[in-house]
Every structure is written in structure tokens, then in C-alpha cells.
C-alpha positions as CSV (number, residue, x, y, z in Angstrom):
1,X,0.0,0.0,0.0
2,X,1.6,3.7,-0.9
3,X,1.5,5.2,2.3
4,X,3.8,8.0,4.6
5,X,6.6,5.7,4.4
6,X,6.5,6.4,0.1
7,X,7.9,9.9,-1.0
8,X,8.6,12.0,-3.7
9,X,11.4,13.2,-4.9
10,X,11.3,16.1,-7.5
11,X,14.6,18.1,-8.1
12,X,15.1,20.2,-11.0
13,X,12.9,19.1,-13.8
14,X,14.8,16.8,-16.2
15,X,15.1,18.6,-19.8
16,X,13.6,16.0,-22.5
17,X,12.4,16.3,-25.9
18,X,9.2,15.1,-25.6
19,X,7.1,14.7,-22.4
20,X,3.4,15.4,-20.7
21,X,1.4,16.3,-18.3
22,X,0.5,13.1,-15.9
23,X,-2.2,13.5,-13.2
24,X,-3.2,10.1,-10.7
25,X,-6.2,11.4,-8.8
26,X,-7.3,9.1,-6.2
27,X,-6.1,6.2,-7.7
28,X,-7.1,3.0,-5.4
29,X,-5.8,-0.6,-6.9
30,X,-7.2,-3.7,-4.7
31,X,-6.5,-7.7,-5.5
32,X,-9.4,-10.1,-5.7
33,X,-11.4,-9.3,-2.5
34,X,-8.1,-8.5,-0.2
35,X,-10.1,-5.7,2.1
36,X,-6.8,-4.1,2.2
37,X,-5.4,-2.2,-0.8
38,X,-2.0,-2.0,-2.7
39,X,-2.5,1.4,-3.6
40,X,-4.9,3.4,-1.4
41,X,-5.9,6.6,-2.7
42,X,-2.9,8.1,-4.7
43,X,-2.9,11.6,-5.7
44,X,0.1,13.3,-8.0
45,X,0.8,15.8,-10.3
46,X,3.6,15.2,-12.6
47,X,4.6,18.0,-15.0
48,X,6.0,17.6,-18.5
49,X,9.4,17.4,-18.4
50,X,10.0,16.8,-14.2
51,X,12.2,13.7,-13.4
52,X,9.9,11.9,-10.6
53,X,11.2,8.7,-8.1
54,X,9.1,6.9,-6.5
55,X,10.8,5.7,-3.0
56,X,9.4,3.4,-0.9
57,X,9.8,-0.1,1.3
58,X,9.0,-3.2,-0.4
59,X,5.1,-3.4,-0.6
60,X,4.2,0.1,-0.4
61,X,3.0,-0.1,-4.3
62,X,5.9,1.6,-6.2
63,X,5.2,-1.4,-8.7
64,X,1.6,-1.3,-9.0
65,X,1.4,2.3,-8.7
66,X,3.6,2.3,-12.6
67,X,2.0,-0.4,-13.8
68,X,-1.3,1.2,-13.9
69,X,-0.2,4.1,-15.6
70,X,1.5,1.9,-17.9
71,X,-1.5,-0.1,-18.3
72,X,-0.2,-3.3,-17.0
73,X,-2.4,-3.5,-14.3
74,X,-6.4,-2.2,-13.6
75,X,-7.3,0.7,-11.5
76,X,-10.2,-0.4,-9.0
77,X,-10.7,3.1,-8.7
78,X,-9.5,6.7,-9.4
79,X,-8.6,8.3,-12.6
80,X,-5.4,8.6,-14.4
81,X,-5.2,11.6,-17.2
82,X,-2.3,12.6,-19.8
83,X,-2.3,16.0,-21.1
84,X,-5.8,16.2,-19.7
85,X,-6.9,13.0,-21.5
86,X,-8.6,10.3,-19.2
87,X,-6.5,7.2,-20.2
88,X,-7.9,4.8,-17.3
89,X,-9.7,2.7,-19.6
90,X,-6.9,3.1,-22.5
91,X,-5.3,-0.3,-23.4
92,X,-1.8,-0.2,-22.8
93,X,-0.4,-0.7,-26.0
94,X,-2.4,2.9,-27.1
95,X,-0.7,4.8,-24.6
96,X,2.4,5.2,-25.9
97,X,4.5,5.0,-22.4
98,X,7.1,2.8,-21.6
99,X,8.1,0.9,-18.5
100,X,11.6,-0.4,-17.6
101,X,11.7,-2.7,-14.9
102,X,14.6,-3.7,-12.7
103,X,15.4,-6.1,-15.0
104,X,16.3,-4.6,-18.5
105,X,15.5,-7.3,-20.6
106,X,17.9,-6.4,-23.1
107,X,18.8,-9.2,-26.1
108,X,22.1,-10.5,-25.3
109,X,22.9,-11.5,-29.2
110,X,22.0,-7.8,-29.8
111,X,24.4,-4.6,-30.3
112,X,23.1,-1.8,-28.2
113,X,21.9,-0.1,-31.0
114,X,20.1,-3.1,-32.6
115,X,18.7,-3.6,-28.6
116,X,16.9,0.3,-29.6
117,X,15.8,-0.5,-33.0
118,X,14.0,-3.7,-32.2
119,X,10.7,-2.2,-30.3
120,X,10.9,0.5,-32.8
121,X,10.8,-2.2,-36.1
122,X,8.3,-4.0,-34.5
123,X,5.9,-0.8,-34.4
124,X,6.7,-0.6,-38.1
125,X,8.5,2.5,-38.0
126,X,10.3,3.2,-41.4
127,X,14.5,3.0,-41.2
128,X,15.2,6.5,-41.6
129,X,13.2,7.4,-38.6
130,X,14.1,4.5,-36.7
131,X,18.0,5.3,-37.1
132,X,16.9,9.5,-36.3
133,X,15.3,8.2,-33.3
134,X,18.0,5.6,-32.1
135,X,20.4,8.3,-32.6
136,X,19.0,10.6,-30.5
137,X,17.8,7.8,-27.9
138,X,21.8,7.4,-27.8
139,X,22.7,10.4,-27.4
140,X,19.9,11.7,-24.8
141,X,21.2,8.8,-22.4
142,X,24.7,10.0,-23.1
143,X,26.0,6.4,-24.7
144,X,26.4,7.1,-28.4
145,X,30.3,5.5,-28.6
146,X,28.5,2.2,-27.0
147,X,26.3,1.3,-30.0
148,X,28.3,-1.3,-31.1
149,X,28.6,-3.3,-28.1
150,X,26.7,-5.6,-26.8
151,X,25.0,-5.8,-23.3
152,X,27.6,-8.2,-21.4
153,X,30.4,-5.8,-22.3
154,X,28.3,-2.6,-20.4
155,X,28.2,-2.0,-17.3
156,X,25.0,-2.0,-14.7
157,X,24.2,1.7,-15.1
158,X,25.0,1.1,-19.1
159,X,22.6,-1.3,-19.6
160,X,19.6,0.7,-17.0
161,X,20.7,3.4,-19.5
162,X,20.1,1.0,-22.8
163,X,16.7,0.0,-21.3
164,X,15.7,3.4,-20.6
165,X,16.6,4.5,-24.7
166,X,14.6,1.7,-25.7
């Protein structure tokens, strides 16, 4: 359950290309019939462009609290709006946000750069925008002499950094 013991952290807003407005207003996620919740009324106010961390023991609903924005999991109850837009209801795969988990998944037989492309081809994104946007992915995460490598050759923060491009 996010309670007290969850905080957040906003220091200067992070300066990205893209971004938007996230509201959670009351947000309330319950398993089954469990009386108690996992989240329990969540309210934020994330503006575009601010670097957000959730913080938190284990249980508190960090998890679950992203993966309903993300679309991963239900709300029970509450609201979640983008730029204004109610996207509660939205399947994930329309919302155009992306989770990385503590685990980066990233293809072990892939280059760095081919670990980037590979969401991006499977949307069906033509090559001249998928290399723009690879590219700029690199750069943005500050690894664009690493595209060559591949995962086992990076380091911990290299590959959170991969995952985060992707």
C-alpha cells in the first residue's frame, strides 16, 4: 500500500524532448477481495518534463502504482489523465508510455543499437526514422560510442541506460 513511508522526490525538472502532463487522482488498486489495498488513494501531479522517483519499502505499491499508468495492471478506482486526456480505460499498448523494470530485458545477441531499433521495427516504424530516433535515444542517455557493443560488455548503469533508450 503507498503510504507515509512512500515519498517523492522532484529536483530540477529533467530537460527531455518530448514529455506530458501526468495527473493520478485518487487512484485505489485492490486484488481479488483483499479488504486491504496495494495502492490506497494516490494523488500526483507530474509535470512535463520533471524527473519523478518513487521511494518506498518493499510493498508500499511503487510497482503497482507504474503499472497502472503503464497499463499493466487495472485501476479499482480513481482516474489517471495525460495532457488532460482520461486514459484509465486506455489499453496499454495505445498509450504510448514505456516501463523499464529492474530487469532490462535487453537481447544478449544484440548490439546496443540493434537492442533500440528492435521495439521501434516492431511498431513498423520506417529506417530513416528508426535510425533518427536511435540516434537521438543514444545520445539523450549520453552512450552514443557504445552502440556497437553488446549488453555483457556494459556495465550495470549502461545497460539501466540501454533500457531506458529503448
Amino acid at each position: 500500500m503507498i503510504d507515509s513511508r512512500l515519498k517523492s522526490v522532484n529536483p530540477e525538472p529533467a530537460r527531455s524532448p518530448q514529455g506530458a502532463n501526468v495527473s493520478l487522482n485518487s487512484l485505489v488498486k485492490r486484488y481479488g477481495k483483499s479488504p486491504q489495498p496495494a495502492v490506497q488513494s494516490v494523488s500526483l501531479e507530474i509535470k512535463s518534463g520533471e524527473f519523478v522517483t518513487l521511494l518506498g519499502p518493499s510493498g508500499s505499491g511503487k510497482t503497482t502504482t507504474l503499472m497502472m499508468i503503464a497499463g499493466f495492471e487495472s485501476v479499482t478506482s480513481g482516474e489517471i489523465v495525460v495532457d488532460g486526456k482520461p486514459i484509465t480505460e486506455l489499453a496499454a499498448h495505445k498509450r504510448d508510455i514505456g516501463v523499464v523494470f529492474q530487469s532490462y530485458a535487453l537481447f544478449p545477441h544484440m548490439t546496443v543499437r540493434q537492442n533500440i531499433e528492435f521495439p521501434l521495427k516492431m511498431r513498423r516504424w520506417n529506417a530513416g526514422n528508426i535510425d533518427r530516433a536511435v540516434s537521438e535515444s543514444l545520445k539523450l542517455v549520453r552512450l552514443e560510442e557504445l552502440g556497437d557493443r553488446f549488453p555483457s560488455q556494459l556495465s550495470g548503469g549502461q545497460q539501466q541506460r540501454v533500457a531506458l533508450a529503448q
